[in-house]
Structure formats: structure tokens, C-alpha cells
N, C-alpha and C positions, 0 to 999 in steps of 0.2 A: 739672515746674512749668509754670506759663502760658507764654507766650510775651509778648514784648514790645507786640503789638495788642491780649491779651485785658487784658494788666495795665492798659495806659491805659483800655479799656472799664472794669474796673472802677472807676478812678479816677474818671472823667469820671460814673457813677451815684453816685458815694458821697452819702450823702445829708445827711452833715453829721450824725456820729455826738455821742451827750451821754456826757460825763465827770461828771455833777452825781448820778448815783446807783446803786445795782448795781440789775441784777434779781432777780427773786423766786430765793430761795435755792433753791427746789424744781424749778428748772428750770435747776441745775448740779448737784444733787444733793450739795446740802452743807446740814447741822445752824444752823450756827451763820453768824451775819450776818457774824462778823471774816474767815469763812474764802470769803468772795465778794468777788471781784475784779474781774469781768465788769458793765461801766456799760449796753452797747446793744449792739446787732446789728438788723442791718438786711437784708434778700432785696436783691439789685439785678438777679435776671434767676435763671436756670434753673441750679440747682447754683452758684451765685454768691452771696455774701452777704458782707457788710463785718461787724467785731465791733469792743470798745473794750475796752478794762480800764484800771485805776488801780494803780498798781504802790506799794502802802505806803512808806511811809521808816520806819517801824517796826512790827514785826512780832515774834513771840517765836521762830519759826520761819525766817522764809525769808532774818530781817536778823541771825539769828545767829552771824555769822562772827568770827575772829579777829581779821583785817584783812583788806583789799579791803569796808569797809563804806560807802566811797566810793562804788559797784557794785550797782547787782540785780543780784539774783541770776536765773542762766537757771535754775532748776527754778521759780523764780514765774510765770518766762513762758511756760514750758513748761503750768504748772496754770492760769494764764489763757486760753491756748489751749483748753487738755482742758475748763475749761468755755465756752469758746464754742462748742467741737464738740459737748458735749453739749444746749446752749440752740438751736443751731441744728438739730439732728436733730427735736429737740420742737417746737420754731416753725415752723421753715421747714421741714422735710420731714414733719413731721405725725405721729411715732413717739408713742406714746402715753404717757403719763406713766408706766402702771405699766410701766416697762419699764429692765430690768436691763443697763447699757453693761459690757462690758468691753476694755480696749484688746488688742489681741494685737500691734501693734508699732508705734512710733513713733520719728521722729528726727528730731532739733531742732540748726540747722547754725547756730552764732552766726558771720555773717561780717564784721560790722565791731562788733569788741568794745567800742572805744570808747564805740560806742552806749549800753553799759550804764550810764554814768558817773552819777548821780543827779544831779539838781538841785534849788535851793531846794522845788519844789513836787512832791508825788508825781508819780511816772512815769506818761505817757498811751501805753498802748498801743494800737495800731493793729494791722487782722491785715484783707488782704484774703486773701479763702479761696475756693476754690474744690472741688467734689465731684467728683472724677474716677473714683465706681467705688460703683453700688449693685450690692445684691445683695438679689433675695429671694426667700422662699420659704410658697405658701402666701397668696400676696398681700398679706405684711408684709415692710417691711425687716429683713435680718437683718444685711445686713453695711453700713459705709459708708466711703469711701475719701476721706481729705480732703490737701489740700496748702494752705499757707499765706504769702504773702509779707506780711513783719513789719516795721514799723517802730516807734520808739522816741522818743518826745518829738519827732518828725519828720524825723528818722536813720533810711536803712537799718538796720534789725539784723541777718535774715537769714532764714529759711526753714524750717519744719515742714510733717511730713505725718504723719500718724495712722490706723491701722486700727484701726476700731472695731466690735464685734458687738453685737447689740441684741437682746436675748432678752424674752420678756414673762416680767414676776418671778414671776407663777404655774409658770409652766414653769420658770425659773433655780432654783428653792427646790427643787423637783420635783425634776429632776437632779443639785442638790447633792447632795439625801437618798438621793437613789438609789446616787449615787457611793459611799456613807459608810456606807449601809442603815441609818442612823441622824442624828437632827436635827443639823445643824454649829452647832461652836461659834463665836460672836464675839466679838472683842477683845476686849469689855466685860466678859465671862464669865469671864475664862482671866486666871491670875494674871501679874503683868507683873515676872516673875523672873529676872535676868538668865543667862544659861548662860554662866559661864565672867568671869571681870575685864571689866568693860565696857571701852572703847577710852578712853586718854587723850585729854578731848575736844581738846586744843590740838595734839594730830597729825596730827588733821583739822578744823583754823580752825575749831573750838566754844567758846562759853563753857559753855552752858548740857547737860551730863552727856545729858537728855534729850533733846537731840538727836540726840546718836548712835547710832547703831543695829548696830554691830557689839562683839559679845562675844569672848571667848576668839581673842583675836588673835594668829597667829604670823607671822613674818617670817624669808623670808631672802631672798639676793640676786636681787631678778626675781623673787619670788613672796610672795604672801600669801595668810592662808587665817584664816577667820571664823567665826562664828555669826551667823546675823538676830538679835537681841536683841529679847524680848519685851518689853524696858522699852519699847518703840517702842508696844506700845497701848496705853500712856496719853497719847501726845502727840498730843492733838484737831487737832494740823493734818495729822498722818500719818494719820489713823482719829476724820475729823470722826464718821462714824456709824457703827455695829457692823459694818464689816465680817466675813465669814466668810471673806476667803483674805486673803493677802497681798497689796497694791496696787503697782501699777507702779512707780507715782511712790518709794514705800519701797526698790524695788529698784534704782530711777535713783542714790538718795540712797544707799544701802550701794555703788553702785559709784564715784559721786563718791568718798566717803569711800577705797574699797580704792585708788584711782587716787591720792587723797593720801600715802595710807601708801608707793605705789611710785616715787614722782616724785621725790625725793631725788636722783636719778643725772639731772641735764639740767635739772632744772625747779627753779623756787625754790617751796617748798611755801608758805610764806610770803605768797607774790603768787597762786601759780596761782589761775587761774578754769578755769571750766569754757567748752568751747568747741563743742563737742559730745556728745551722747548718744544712743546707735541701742540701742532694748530690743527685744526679742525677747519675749515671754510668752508659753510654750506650754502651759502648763499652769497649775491652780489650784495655789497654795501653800497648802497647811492651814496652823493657826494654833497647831495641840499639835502639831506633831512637828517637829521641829528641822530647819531649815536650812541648811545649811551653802556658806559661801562661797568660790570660787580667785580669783585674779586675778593679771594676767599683764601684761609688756608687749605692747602688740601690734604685730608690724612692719608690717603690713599698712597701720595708722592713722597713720603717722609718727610721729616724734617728739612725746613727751606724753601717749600713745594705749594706755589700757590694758582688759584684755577682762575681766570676770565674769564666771562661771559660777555660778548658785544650783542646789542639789542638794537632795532631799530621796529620800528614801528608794532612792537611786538613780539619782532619773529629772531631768532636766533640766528645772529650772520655769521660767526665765528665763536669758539671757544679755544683759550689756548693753554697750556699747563705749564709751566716755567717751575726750574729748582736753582735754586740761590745758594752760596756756600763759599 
């Protein structure tokens, strides 16, 4: 992260960001107006750029919790980030619209959770950023490296950084098919059947069934083990548009969820929030062939800290680390 002279630099440019409207949907790469969060973004010097978001007080998705609804939720500010990162690659570094993001790993450190606490008026997020890592090839960006200091209604919150790849979607579609040697299927396509009892949603703070995203659930002491549930591509905030693989942000959420099912032993499931999330994406997650979930405590992450594994046919699609508290 910056250092304490570049943060007041970029303070001292902020240019007096608007909360009065989102931007164009197609430059965060979302269908639908409910599912844009992002007000402005602004350049304030070289790989430097300030963003805003509006954090809903209701929502069917990110305000679906049991209890802690006092709270935003960190996966909304994590997806208000992802589209500032993505609005800022197109605006400010000039990436061309047709161009396909994929994250390959991000982690999002809530350090003063307080900060989440709603008030009377939707939440104003703030996010000065900074680009600490292009990469290209061919004389287009392909890779970009961002870090974020966050604040909340004008509270510290805490700190993201994101690696993003940037492929042109002619080329990304190309390579899916090549993968597959045949056209892939999207969400929208492929029946949304669940594999196995879906999760009782009140195990994991849900009201609403379609939230949840893990099937065939077992349990025993220090471990659990899942399915990705395809009831998940009908829920237009997991898969505003036909995705063809499985999204980070869905894997973030099945490791939330597996971290509720483990927290029983130290933690009150009841209260937990989420306090951090480090993903890993190493590969594309197909959308027909089953994936399958572990999750573990992790001693490494302290207390509250537990690790997923997603698997598909073998091979290691993601891993994500989640800490609960």
C-alpha cells in the first residue's frame, strides 16, 4: 500500500467526488441499473485515481442477512471496488470496451469493522486507488495491479488490492472454445438444479433459499465439504449477465457461507461478519460439471479464519481464505 506522503497527495487532489448518480452500466460491466453501485471516479495523476459508490440499505442480495442488518455487507464493497477497477481500466488507462476482465486474485482487509454500521442514509463509499503493476503485451494492457485505501461514510474501513487480466473478448471467446473444442455454455442456458439438499439458509444468515449457493452439505468436526449449487444462475446479482465460468465474487460467497457452517467452535454465527477475504482464481470454473467444495480452519489466519478449496474435476479452480469475528 502507499505510504503515508502519497495518501495525503492523493487526498489533497481529490476532486470532490458526486454521490447523485451511478455511471454508465457498461463501463462496470453489469446488465441491469439495480446491480451499479459506482457514483464517479476521477484520474488525479499517473496510476492514481479517486472512485465513490453508494452502498444500498436494501437490496435482495447483499442486505440479505439473518441478522447483522445493522451492517453492509464487505462482499458489496468488495463488488464496488471490482467495478471501480473495472471503470477505471476503461476511463483512465484507456482498455477498450470490448475487453474481457478477469480477476485472478484479490483481498479485501476490513480494519475497522465499525465502519460498516449503516446509517439513516445509504452508505458513501470512498476508495483512493492506486495502480502499482501493468503489464502488456503486444502493446495492450493485459494484466493490471491495483491497491485501494477505503473509507466509509468518512471512517477508515480498510484496504483492497486486486489482480486483474484484460483479454480482448474476441480473443477471450476464441480460447474459451478452443479450451472446450466446443461453444461454452452460460448460466442462462444450463438448468439451475440443485445437486444434492441445498443449505439451510439460516446456517448461513439467509432468508431468502436463493441466496445460498452450497448443495449437498456435510459436516464434521473442523471440516466441511459442499457442492457450488447451480440454483446460483438464476440469482441476477451472482450472474447479472450470462456468464460462461464461475465468478470470483460466487466463490468469495460459498466461502463466506462454508466459514459460517465452521465458526460454531469461538465464534457466535449469529453475529459473525466477515472481516477478510484473499481468493485465489486459477482457473476457469465450467458451469456443467460439478464443483465441489472443502473448507477447513486455518491456523495460519488466527482465530475465525477458515480456507476453501473449489475442485473440479480434479484440479484446483480457486481457493479463498475468509476471517469471521
Amino acid at each position: 500500500m502507499r505510504d503515508e506522503h502519497l495518501q495525503a497527495f492523493v487526498s489533497e487532489l481529490d476532486p470532490g467526488l458526486s454521490y447523485d448518480r451511478t455511471v454508465s452500466r457498461s463501463l462496470v460491466h453489469r446488465w441491469a441499473l439495480s446491480e451499479v453501485f459506482l457514483t464517479d471516479s476521477a484520474a488525479v495523476g499517473d496510476g492514481l485515481f479517486t472512485a465513490a459508490a453508494q452502498l444500498p440499505l436494501s437490496h435482495g442480495y447483499f442486505r440479505d442477512h439473518v441478522r447483522g442488518r445493522e451492517f453492509h455487507d464487505p462482499l458489496l464493497v468488495l463488488e464496488s471496488c471490482r467495478q471501480a477497477v473495472t471503470y477505471a481500466a476503461h476511463v483512465h488507462e484507456g482498455v477498450p470496451r470490448d475487453t474481457t476482465f478477469m480477476v485472478t486474485s484479490w483481498t479485501l482487509d476490513i480494519t475497522v469493522p465499525e465502519a460498516l454500521r449503516c446509517g439513516e442514509r445509504p452508505g458513501q463509499l470512498h476508495m483512493d486507488a492506486e495502480i502499482t503493476d501493468r503489464r502488456r503485451r503486444g502493446g495492450r494492457l493485459r494484466q493490471l495491479v491495483f491497491a485501494m485505501d477505503l473509507a466509509l461514510d468518512g471512517r477508515l474501513l480498510g484496504r483492497l488490492t486486486m489482480d486483474v487480466s484484460c483479454t480482448p473478448t474476441d480473443q477471450y471467446h476464441a480460447l474459451r472454445r478452443m479450451q472446450r473444442n466446443a461453444e461454452v455454455p452460460t448460466a442462462f442456458g444450463l438448468p439451475a438444479n440443485p445437486v444434492g439438499t441445498p443449505v439451510d439458509p439460516a446456517l448461513v444468515r439467509r432468508l431468502d433459499q436463493e441466496n445460498t449457493v452450497l448443495d449437498a452439505v456435510s459436516r464434521d468436526e473442523g471440516f466441511v465439504a459442499a457442492r457450488l449449487s447451480p440454483r446460483t444462475f438464476r440469482n441476477r446479482s451472482m450472474y447479472d449477465h450470462p456468464y460462461d465460468h464461475v465468478p470470483a465474487m460466487v466463490f468469495s460467497e460459498a466461502a463466506r457461507q462454508c466459514g459460517l457452517l465452521l465458526c460454531a467452535n469461538g465464534t457466535d454465527v449469529r453475529t459473525a461478519r466477515l472481516l477478510r477475504v484473499h481468493g485465489t482464481f486459477r482457473k476457469f470454473a465450467e458451469l456443467d460439471a460439478e464443483v465441489e467444495l472443502t473448507a477447513v480452519p486455518d491456523a495460519c489466519g488466527g482465530p475465525g479464519s477458515f480456507r476453501m478449496a473449489a475442485t473440479q474435476q480434479d484440479d484446483t479452480v480457486a481457493e479463498v481464505l475468509v476471517t469471521l469475528g
